[in-house]
C-alpha positions as CSV (number, residue, x, y, z in Angstrom):
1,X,-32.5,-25.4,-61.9
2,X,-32.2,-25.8,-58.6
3,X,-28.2,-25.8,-58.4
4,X,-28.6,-22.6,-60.5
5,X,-30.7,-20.7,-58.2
6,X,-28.5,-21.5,-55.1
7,X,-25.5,-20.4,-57.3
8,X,-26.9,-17.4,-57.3
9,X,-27.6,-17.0,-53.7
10,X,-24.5,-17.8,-52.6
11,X,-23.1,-15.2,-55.3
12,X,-25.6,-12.6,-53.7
13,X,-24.8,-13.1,-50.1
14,X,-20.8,-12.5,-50.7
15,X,-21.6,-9.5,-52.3
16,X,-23.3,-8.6,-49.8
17,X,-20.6,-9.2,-47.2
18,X,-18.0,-7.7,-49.5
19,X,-19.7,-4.4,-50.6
20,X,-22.7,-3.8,-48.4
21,X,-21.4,-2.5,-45.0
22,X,-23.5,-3.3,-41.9
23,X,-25.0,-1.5,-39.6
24,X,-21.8,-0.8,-37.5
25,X,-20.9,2.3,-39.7
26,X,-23.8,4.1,-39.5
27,X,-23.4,7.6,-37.5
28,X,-20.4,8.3,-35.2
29,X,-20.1,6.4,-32.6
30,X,-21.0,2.8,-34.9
31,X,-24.0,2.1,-32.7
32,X,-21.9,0.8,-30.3
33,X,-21.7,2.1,-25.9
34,X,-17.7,2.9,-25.6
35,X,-15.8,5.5,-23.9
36,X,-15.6,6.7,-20.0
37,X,-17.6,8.5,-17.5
38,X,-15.2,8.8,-14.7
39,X,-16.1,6.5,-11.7
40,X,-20.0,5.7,-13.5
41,X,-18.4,3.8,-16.6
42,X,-20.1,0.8,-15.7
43,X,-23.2,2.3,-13.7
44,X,-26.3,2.6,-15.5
45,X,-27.2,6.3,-16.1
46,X,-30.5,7.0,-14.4
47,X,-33.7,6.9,-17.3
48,X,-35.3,9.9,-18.4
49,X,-38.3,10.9,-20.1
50,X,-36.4,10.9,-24.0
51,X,-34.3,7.8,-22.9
52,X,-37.1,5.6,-20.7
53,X,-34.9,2.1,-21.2
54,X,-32.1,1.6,-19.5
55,X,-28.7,2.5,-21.3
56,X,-26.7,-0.5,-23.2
57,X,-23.4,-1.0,-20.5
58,X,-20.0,-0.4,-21.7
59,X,-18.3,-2.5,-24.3
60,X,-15.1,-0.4,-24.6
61,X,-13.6,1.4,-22.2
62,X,-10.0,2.8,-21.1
63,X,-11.7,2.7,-17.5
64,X,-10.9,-0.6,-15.2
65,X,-13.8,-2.3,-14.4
66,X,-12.1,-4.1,-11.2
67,X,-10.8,-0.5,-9.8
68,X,-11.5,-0.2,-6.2
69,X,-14.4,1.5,-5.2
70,X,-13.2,5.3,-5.0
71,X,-16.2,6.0,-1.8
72,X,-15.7,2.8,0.2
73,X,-17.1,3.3,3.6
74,X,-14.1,3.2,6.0
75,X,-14.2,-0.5,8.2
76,X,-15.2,-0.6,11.6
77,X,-14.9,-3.1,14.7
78,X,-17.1,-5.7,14.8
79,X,-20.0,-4.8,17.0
80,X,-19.8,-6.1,20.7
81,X,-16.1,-6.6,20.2
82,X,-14.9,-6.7,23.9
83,X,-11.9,-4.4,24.9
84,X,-9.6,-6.9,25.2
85,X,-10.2,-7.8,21.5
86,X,-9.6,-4.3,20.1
87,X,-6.8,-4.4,22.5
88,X,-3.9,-7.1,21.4
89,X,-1.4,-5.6,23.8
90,X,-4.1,-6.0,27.0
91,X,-5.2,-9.4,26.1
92,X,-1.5,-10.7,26.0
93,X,-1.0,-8.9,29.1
94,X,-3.7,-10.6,30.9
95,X,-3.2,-13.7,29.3
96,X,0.3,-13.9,30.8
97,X,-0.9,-13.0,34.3
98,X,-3.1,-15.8,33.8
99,X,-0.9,-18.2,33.0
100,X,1.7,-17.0,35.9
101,X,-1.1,-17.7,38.2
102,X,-1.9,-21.3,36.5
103,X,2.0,-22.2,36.9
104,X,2.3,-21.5,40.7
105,X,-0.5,-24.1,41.4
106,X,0.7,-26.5,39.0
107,X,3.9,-26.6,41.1
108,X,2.4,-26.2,44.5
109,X,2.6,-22.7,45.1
110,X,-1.1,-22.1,44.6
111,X,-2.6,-19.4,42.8
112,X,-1.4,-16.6,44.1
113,X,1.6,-18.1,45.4
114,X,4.4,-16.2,47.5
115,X,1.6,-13.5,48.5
116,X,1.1,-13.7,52.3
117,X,-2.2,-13.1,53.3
118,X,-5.1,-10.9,52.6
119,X,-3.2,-7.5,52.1
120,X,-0.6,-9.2,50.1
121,X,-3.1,-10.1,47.4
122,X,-4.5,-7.0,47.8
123,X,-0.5,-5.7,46.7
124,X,-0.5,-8.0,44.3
125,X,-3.8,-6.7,42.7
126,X,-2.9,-2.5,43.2
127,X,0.8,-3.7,41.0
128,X,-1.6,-5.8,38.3
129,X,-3.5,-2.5,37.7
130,X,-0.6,0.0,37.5
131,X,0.9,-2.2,35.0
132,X,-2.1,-2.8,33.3
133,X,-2.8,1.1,33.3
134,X,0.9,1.8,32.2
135,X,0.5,-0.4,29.5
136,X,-3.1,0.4,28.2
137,X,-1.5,4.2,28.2
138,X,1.6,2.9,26.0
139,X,-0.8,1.1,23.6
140,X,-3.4,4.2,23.2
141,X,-0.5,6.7,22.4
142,X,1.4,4.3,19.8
143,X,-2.4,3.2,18.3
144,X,-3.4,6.9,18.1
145,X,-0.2,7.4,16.2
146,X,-0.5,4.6,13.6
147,X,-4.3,5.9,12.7
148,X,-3.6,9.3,12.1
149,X,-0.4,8.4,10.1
150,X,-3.4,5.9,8.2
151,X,-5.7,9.0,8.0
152,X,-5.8,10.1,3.8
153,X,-4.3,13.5,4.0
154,X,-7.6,16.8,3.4
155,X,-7.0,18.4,0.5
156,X,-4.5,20.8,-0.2
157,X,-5.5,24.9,-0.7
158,X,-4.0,23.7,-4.8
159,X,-7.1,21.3,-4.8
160,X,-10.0,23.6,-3.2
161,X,-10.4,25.4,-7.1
162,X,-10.8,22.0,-8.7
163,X,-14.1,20.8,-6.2
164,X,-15.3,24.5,-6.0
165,X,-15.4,25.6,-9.4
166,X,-14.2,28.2,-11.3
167,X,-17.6,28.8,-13.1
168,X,-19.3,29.3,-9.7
169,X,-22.3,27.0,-10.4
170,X,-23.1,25.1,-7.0
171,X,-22.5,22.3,-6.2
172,X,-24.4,20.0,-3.4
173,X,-24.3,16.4,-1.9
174,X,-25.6,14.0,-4.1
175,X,-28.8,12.6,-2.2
176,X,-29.9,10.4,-5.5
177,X,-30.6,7.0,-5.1
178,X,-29.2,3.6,-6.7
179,X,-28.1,4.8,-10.3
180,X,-28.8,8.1,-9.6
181,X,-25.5,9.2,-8.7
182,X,-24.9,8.0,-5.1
183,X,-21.8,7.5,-3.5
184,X,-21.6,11.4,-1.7
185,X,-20.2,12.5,-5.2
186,X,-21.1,15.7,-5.4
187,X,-23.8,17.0,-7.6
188,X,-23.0,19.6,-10.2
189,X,-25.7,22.6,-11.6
190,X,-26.3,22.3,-15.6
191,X,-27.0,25.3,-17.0
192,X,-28.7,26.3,-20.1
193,X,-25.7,27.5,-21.5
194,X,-24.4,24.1,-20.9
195,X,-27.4,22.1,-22.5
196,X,-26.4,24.7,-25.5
197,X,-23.1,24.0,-25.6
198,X,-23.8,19.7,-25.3
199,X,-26.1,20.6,-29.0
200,X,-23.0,22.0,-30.3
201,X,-21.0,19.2,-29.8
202,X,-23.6,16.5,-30.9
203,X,-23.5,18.8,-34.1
204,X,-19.1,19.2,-34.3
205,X,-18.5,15.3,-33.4
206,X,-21.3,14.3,-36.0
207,X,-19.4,16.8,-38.7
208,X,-16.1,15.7,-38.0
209,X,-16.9,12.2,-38.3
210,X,-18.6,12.6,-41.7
211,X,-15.3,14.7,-42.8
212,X,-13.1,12.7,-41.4
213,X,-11.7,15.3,-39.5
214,X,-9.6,14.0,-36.6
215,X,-8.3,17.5,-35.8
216,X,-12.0,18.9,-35.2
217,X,-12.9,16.1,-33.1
218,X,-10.2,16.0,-30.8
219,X,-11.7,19.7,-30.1
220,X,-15.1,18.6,-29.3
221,X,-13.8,14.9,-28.1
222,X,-11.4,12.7,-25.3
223,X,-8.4,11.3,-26.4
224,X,-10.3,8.0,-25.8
225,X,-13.2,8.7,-28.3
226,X,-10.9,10.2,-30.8
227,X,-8.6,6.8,-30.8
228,X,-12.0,5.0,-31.3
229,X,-13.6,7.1,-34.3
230,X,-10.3,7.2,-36.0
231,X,-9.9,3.4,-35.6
232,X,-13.6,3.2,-37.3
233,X,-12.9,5.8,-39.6
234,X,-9.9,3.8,-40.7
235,X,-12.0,0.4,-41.1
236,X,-14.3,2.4,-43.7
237,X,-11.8,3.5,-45.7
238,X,-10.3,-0.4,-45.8
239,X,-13.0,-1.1,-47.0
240,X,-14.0,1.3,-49.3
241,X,-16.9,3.5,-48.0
242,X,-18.1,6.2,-45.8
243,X,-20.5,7.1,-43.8
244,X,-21.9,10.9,-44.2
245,X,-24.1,12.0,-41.5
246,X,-25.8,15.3,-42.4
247,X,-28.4,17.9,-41.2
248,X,-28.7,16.8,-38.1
249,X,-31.7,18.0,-35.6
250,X,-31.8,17.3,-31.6
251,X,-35.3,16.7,-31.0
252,X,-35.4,16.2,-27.3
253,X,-33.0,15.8,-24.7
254,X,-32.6,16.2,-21.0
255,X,-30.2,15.4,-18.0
256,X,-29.6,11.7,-16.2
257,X,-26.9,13.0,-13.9
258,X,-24.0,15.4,-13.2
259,X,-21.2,15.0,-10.8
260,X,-17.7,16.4,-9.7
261,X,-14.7,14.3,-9.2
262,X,-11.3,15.7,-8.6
263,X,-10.3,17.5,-11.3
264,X,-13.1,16.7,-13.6
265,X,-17.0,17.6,-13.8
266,X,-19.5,14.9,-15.8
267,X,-22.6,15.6,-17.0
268,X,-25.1,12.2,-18.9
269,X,-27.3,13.6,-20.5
270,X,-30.0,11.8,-22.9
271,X,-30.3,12.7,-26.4
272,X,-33.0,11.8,-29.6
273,X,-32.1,13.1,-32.5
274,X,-32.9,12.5,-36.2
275,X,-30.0,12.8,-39.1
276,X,-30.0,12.0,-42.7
277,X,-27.5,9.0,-42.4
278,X,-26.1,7.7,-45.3
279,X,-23.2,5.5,-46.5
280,X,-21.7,5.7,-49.8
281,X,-18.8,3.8,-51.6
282,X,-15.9,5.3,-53.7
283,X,-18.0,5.5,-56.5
284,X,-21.1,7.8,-54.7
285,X,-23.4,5.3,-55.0
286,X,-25.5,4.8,-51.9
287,X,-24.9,1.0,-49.9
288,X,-26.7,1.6,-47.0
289,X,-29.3,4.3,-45.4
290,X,-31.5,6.2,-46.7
291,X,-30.2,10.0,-48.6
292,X,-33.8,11.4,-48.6
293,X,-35.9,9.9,-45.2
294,X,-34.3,10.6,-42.0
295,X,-33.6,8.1,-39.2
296,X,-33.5,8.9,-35.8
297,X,-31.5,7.7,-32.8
298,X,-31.3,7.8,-29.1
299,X,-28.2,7.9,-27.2
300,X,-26.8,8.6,-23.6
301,X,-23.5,10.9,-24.2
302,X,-21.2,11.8,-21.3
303,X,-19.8,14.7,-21.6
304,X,-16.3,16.4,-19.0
305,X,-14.6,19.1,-18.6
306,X,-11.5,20.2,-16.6
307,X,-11.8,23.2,-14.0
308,X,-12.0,26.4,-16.7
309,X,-12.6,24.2,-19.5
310,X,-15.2,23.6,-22.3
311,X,-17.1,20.5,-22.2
312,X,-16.3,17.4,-24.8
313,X,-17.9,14.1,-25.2
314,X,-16.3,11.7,-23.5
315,X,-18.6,8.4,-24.0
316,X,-21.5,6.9,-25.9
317,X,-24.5,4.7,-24.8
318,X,-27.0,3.2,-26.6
319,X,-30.2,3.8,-25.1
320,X,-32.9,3.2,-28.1
């Protein structure tokens, strides 16, 4: 009896494995945090009132996570640093007057040796300063040089549309704290046509997902999110199901952050919203959700757009 019983457990659990697909293929996106928001990938966006925890990080991204940091603060001398430390051609300078000096007592000359008398050390000190001053002038002039050749170059008139904007919303230095969007990025104004348009593609990713449709989500997606929905789209039809997403509602949402970068605009902007999410195999029968009670889920989307463009998802976090 006993043998029997466990026979039959081990029979339900590989059909479980084989047929019932788990919770990865639920909605678009799997229920995983992937994609890129420029240089925030691996910041936490700031929590809101419809995403209070703090968002999942980043488990796939195209984005480095060891790139530089794009706002390092320029380095400086070391405080108190004497002159003659900032000054490599001085200190040698001095150094070999020193050691001139040490040389004609070692061999019996004294320190100042072949100077007669007072006014010849005072010659001797007038020569040490117009050499000194000669060469301090040589070193400032070819120093000068090097750091402005070290300067980054300001950006060219070309650039000037891509940080002002060609929608005209305003833009202002970022004064948000830790996770907020430091770094003096600056900030970006989100309109309500915007938070409109953000619905629309929460609706067009969630259809073309549940059609299959690469060609409508690479309108309302990155390159980067469609390579990853088409890779999961392609692991549910290996295995024999899909995953149908349908009426969905936003029922609250509001904004973490928005930034400029060159040539890009990002905007992270919390979203709850409720779905009927189902998952059927070849034959319509249903192997996971629920095709009359809806579920509900809370995620952070980024979404970018190029100077003129329209605004398309460009990564997912979980945040419920």
């Amino acid at each position: 009896m006993l043998r029997r019983f466990a026979l039959i457990s081990a029979a339900a659990m590989v059909f479980s494995l084989t047929v019932i697909p788990d919770d990865a293929f639920a909605r678009a996106g799997s229920n995983s945090s992937m994609g890129s928001s420029g240089s925030r990938t691996y910041s936490a966006p700031p929590t809101t009132n419809t995403a209070p925890s703090t968002a999942q990080p980043m488990q796939r991204s195209m984005t480095p996570q060891t790139a530089p940091r794009p706002y390092a603060a320029p380095q400086q001398a070391p405080v108190g640093s004497s002159f003659f430390s900032r000054s490599p051609f001085m200190s040698g300078l001095m150094g070999g007057l020193l050691g001139a000096g040490i040389g004609g007592m070692l061999f019996g000359g004294g320190m100042f040796h072949g100077m007669a008398g007072f006014s010849g050390f005072l010659g001797f000190l007038l020569q040490v300063f117009v050499v000194a001053l000669i060469g301090w002038m040589i070193w400032r002039f070819f120093a000068g040089r090097a750091a402005r050749s070290a300067m980054p170059a300001m950006a060219s008139p070309a650039m000037a549309p891509a940080m002002a904007g060609p929608s005209g919303y305003e833009r202002q230095m970022d004064s948000m704290g830790p996770g907020g969007g430091g770094g003096g990025q600056p900030q970006i104004a989100i309109t309500p046509a915007d938070f409109s348009t953000f619905e629309q593609v929460l609706h067009g990713v969630q259809g073309a997902w549940s059609a299959h449709d690469l060609t409508a989500m690479r309108r309302v997606a990155s390159p980067e999110m469609v390579s990853y929905f088409a890779e999961q789209m392609a692991e549910q039809t290996s295995r024999g199901v899909r995953n149908v997403v349908g009426d969905v509602r936003l029922e609250q949402g509001d904004l973490a952050d928005a930034w400029a970068e060159p040539g890009r605009d990002y905007a992270r902007v919390a979203m709850r919203f409720s779905m009927i999410d189902v998952t059927r195999d070849a034959a319509g029968r249903v192997v996971d959700g629920d095709p009359v009670n809806r579920s509900m889920g809370t995620e952070v989307w980024t979404f970018l757009r190029a100077p003129g463009g329209s605004w398309v998802l460009s990564a997912i976090q979980q945040a419920g």
